[in-house]
GUKE-488187 format. One record per residue: residue in one letter; x, y, z of N, C-alpha, C in turn. Coordinates in nm, 2 decimals, decimal comma. Example, Ala and Ser with C-alpha at 12.3 -4.5 7.8 and 13.67 -1.06 7.14 Angstrom:
<pts>
type;n.east;n.north;n.up;ca.east;ca.north;ca.up;c.east;c.north;c.up
A;1,32;-0,57;0,78;1,23;-0,45;0,78;1,32;-0,33;0,78
S;1,28;-0,22;0,71;1,37;-0,11;0,71;1,29;0,00;0,79
</pts>
This chain:
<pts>
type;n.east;n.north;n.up;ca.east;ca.north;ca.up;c.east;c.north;c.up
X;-8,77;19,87;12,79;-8,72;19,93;12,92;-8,83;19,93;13,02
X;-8,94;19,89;12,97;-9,03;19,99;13,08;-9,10;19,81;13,14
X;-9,11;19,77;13,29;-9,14;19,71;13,28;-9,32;19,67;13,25
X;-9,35;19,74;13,31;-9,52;19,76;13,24;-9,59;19,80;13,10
X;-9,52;19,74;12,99;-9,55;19,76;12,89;-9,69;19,76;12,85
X;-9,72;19,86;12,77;-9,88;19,89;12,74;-9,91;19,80;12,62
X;-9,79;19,75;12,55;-9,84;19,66;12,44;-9,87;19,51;12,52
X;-9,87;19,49;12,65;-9,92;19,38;12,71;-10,04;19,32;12,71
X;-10,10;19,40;12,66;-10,29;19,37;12,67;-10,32;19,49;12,60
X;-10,32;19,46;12,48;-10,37;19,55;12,35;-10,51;19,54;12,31
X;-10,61;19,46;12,36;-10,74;19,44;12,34;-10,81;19,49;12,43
X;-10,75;19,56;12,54;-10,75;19,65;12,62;-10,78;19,79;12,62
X;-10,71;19,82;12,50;-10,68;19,97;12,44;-10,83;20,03;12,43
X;-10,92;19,98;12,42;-11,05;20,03;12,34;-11,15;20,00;12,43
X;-11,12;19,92;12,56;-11,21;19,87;12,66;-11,23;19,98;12,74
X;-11,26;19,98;12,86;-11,33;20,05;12,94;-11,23;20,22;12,99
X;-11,29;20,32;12,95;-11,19;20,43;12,96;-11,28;20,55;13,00
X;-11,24;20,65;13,04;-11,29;20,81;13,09;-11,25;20,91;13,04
X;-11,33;21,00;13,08;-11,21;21,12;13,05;-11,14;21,15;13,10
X;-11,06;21,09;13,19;-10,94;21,11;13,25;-10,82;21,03;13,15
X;-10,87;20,93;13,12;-10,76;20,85;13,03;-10,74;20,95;12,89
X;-10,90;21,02;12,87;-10,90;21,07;12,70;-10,80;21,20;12,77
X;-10,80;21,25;12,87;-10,74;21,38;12,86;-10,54;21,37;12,89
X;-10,57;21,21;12,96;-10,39;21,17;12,99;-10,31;21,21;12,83
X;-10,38;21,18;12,76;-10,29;21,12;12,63;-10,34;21,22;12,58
X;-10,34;21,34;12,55;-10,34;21,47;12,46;-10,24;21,55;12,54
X;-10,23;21,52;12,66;-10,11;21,59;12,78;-10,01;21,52;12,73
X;-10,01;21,40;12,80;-9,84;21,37;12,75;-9,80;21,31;12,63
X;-9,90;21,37;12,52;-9,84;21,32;12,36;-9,70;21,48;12,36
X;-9,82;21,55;12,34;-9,69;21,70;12,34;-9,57;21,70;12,39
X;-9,60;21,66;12,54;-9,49;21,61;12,67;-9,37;21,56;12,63
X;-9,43;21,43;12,59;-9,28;21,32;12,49;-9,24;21,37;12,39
X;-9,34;21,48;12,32;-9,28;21,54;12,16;-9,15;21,59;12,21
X;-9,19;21,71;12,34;-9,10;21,77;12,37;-8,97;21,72;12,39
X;-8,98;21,63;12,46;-8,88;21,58;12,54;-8,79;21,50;12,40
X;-8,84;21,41;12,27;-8,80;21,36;12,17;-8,69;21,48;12,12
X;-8,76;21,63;12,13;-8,71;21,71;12,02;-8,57;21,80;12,12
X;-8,55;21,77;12,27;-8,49;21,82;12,34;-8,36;21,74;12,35
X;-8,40;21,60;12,29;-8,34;21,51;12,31;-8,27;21,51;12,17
X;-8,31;21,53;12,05;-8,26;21,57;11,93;-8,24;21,63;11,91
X;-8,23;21,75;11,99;-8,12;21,87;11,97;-7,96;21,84;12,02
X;-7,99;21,76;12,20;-7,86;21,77;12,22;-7,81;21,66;12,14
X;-7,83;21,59;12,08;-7,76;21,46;12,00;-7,69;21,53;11,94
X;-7,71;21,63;11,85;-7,63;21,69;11,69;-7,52;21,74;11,74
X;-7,48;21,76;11,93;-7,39;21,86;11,95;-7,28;21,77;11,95
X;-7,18;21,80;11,96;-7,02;21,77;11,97;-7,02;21,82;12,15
X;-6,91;21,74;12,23;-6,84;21,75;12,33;-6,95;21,75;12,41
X;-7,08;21,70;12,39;-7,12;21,64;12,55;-7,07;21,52;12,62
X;-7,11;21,53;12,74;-7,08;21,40;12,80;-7,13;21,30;12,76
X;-7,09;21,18;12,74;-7,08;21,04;12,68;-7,25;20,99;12,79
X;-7,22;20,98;12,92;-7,32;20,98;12,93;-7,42;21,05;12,95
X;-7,41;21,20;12,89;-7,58;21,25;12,87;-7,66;21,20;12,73
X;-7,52;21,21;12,64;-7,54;21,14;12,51;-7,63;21,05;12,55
X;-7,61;20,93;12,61;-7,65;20,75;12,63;-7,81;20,84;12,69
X;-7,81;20,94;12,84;-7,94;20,89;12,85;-8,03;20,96;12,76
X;-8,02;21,05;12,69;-8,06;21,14;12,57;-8,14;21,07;12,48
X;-8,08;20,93;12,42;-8,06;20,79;12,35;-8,19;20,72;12,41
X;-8,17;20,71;12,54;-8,23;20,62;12,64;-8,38;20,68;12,63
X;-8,39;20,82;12,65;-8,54;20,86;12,69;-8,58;20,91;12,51
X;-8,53;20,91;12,41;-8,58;20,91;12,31;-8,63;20,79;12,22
X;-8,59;20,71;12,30;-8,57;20,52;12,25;-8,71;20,55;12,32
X;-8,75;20,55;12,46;-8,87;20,49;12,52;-8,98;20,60;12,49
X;-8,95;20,70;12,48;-9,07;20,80;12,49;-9,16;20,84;12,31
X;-9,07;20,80;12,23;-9,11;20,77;12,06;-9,23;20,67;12,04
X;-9,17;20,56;12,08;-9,28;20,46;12,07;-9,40;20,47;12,19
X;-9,45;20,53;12,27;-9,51;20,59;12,37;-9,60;20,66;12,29
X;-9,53;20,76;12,21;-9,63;20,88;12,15;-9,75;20,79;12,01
X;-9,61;20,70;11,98;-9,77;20,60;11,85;-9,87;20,53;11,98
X;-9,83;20,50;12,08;-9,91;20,43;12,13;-10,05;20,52;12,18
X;-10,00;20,61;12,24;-10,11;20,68;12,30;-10,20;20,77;12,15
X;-10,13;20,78;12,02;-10,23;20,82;11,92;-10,30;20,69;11,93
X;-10,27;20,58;11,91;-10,34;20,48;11,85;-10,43;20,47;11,98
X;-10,45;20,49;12,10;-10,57;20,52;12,21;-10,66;20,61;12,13
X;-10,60;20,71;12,11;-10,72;20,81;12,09;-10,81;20,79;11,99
X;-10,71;20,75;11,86;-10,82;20,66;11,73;-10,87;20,57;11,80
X;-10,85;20,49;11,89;-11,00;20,35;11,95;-11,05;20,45;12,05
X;-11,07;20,55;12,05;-11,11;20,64;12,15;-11,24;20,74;12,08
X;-11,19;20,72;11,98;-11,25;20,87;11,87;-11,23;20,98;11,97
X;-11,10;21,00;11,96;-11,03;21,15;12,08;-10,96;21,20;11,95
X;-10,91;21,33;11,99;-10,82;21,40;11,89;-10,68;21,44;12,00
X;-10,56;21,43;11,95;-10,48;21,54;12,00;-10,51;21,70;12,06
X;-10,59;21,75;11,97;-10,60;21,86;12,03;-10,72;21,89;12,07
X;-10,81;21,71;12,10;-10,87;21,76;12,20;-10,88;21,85;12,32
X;-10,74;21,89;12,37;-10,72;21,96;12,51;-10,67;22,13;12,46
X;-10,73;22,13;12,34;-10,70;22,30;12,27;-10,76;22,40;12,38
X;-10,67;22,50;12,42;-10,67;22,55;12,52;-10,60;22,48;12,64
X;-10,55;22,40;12,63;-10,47;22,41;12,77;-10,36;22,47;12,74
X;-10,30;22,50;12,88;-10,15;22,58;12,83;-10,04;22,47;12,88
X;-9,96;22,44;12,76;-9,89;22,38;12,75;-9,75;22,41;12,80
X;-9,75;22,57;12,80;-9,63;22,64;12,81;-9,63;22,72;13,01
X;-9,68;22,54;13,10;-9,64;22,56;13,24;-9,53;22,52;13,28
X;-9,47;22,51;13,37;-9,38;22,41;13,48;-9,32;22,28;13,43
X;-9,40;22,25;13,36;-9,33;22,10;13,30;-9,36;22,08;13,16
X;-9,34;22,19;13,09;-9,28;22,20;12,98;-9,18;22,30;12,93
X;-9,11;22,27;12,85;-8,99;22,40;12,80;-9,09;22,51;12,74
X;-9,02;22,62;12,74;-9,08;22,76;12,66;-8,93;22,75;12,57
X;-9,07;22,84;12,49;-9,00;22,85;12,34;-8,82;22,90;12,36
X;-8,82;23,01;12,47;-8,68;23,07;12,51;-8,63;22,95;12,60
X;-8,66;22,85;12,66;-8,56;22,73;12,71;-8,53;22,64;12,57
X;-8,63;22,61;12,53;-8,60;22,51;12,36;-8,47;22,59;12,32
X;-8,48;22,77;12,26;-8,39;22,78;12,21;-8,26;22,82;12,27
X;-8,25;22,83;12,43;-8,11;22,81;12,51;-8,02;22,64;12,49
X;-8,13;22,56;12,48;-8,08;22,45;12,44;-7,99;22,43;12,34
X;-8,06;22,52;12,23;-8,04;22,49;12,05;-7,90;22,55;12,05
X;-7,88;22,67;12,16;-7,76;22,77;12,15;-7,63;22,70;12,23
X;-7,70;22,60;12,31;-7,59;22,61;12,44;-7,50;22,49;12,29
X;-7,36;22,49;12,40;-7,26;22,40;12,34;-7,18;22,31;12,44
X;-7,12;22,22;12,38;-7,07;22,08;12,48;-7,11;22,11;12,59
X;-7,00;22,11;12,71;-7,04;22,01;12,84;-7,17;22,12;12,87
X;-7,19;22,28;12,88;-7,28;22,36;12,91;-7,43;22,29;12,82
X;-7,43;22,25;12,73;-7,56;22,17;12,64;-7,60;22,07;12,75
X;-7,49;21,98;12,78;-7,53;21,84;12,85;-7,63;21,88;12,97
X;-7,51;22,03;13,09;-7,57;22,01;13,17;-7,72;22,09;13,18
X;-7,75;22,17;13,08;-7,86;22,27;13,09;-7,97;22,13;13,03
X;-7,91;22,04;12,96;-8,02;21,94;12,94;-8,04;21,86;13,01
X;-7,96;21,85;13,08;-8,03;21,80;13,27;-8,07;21,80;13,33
X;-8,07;21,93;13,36;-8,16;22,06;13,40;-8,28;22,04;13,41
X;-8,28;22,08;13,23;-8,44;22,13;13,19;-8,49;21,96;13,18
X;-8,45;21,87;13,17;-8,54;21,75;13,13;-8,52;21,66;13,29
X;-8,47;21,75;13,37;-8,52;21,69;13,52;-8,67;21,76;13,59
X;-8,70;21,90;13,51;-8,79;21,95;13,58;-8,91;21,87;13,43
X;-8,87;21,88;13,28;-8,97;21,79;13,23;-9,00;21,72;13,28
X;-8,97;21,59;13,35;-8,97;21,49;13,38;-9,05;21,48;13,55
X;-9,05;21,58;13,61;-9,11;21,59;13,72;-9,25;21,61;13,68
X;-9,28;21,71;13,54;-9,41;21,72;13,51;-9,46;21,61;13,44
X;-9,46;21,51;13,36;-9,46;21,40;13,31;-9,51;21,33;13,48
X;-9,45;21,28;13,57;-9,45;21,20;13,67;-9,59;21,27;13,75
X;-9,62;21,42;13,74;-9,74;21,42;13,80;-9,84;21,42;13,68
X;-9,85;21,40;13,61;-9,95;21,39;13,53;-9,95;21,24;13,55
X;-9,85;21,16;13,54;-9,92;21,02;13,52;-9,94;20,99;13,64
X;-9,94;21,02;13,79;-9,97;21,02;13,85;-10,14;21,04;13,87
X;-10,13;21,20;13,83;-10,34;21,19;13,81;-10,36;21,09;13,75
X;-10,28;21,02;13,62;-10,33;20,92;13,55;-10,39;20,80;13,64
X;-10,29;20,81;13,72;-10,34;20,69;13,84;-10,42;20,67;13,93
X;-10,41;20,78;13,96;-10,53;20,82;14,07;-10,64;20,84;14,00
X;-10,69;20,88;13,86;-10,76;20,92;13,85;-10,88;20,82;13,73
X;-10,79;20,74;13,66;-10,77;20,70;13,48;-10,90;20,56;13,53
X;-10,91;20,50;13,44;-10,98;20,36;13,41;-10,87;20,27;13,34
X;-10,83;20,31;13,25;-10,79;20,21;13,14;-10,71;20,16;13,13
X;-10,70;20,01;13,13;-10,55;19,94;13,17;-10,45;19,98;13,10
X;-10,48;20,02;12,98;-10,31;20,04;12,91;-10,24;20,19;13,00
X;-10,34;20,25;12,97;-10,31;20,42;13,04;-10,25;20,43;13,17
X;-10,33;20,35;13,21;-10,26;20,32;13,36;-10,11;20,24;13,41
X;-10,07;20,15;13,26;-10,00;20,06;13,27;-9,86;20,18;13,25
X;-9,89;20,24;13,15;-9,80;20,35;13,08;-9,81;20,46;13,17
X;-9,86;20,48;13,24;-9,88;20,57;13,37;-9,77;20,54;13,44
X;-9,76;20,45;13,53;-9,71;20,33;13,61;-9,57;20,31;13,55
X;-9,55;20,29;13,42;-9,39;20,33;13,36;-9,33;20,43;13,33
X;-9,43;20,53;13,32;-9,33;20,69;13,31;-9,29;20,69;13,46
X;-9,38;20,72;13,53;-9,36;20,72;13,68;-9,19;20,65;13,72
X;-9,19;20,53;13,72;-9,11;20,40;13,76;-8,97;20,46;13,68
X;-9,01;20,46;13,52;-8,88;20,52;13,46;-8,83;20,59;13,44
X;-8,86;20,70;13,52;-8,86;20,91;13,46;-8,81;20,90;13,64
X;-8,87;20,85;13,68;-8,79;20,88;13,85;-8,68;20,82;13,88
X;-8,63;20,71;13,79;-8,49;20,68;13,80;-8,43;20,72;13,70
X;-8,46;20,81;13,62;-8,38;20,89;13,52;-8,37;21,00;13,57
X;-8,47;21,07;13,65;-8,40;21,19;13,75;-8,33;21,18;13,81
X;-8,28;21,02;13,90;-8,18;21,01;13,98;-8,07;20,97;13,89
X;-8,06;20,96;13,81;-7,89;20,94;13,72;-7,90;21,08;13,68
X;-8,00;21,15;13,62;-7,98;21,29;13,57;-7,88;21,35;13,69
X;-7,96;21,37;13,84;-7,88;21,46;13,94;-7,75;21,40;13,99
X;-7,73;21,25;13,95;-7,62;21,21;13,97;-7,50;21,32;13,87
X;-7,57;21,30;13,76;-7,46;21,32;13,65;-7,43;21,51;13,67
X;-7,53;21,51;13,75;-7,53;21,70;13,75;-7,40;21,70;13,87
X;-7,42;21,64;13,94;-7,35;21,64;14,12;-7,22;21,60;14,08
X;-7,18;21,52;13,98;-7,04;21,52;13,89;-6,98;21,59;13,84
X;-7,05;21,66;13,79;-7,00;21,79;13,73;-6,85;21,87;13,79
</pts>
């Protein structure tokens, strides 16, 4: 989906990088966890909308394979995930424990739309991080993957508020 694929120049991965790249990918590994496990929640429900289902599908399909990619940075990196121990995770563009479990509770079309919601304001936090990534990063893959959350999270906010304004 994404046109700037990071598997494009894979001998890349390990070439020239900062700490802006080491710190991109310990931010949005969690990010995508989140958004994976937000996304597997509302799957299991009955009576959402057909197309929250699809884009639910859509950003779990692209943001999965995203999270091996950015481990496999930090191993050519000798970085850790929790290199960024101590940051708080639990700002503006991530769910809290009490939004995850409104999710877990809500049911049909109220599930779809509170997951639109909350993974329109994810998604705004994701777009400025890869944004610093851009402004800030070295490393062509980081940057490439930067450049596709951006491109594909901003047209998935605009079907998201589509699908809300339907309602």
């Amino acid at each position: 989906m994404h046109s700037a694929s990071p598997e494009a120049a894979p001998s890349t991965a390990a070439s020239a990088f900062k700490s802006d790249d080491v710190m991109f990918a310990p931010q949005m590994i969690p990010h995508h966890e989140q958004a994976v496990e937000m996304s597997d929640d509302l799957l299991t429900k009955d009576g959402v909308d057909q197309d929250v289902v699809d884009l639910a599908t859509q950003i779990k399909a692209a943001q999965a394979p995203e999270i091996e990619t950015m481990q496999g940075w930090l191993s050519d990196w000798d970085a850790t995930e929790d290199g960024m121990a101590g940051m708080d995770h639990g700002t503006g563009d991530m769910m809290s424990d009490d939004d995850m479990m409104e999710l877990q509770d809500a049911s049909g079309a109220d599930a779809g739309a509170l997951y639109l919601t909350q993974m329109i304001m994810h998604h705004e936090g994701a777009i400025a991080m890869a944004r610093a990534e851009l402004n800030d990063g070295e490393n062509a893959d980081a940057l490439a993957l930067a450049e596709a959350i951006v491109s594909s999270q901003t047209g998935e906010i605009a079907v998201m508020n589509d699908l809300l304004a339907a309602r």
